[in-house]
C-alpha positions, 0 to 999 in steps of 0.5 A: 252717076253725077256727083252730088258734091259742090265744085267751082264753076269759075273765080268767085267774085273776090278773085275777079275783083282782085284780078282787077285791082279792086278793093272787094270790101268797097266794091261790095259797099258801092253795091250796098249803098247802090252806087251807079256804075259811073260813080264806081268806075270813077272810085276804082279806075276801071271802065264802067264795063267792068262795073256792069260785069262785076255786078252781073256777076254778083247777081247771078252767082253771088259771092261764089261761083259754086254750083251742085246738088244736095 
């Protein structure tokens, strides 16, 4: 029988980001105010790679990374 309780599939986005010497708050600003992967890349230090990897992560798992049934 499969459980019906939530679990962690892998690090939410606020860990990936920290991981990453990134400030979450204004990660999620630069997504709020729809700032392009090169203006975001340039604010952090990091590649725009990283960037593209950090916001296909927001889009397909959101903050968290928690998957289940109810």
């Amino acid at each position: 029988m499969r459980s019906r309780v939530p679990w962690s599939t892998g690090p939410s986005l606020k860990e990936k980001t920290d991981e990453m010497g990134i400030d979450f708050d204004r990660f999620i600003r630069g997504l709020k105010y729809n700032q392009t992967d090169v203006e975001m890349a340039g604010e952090f230090g990091v590649s725009e790679k990283t960037i593209r990897h950090l916001k296909d992560h927001f889009m397909s798992h959101g903050v968290g990374s928690v998957m289940g049934q109810d």
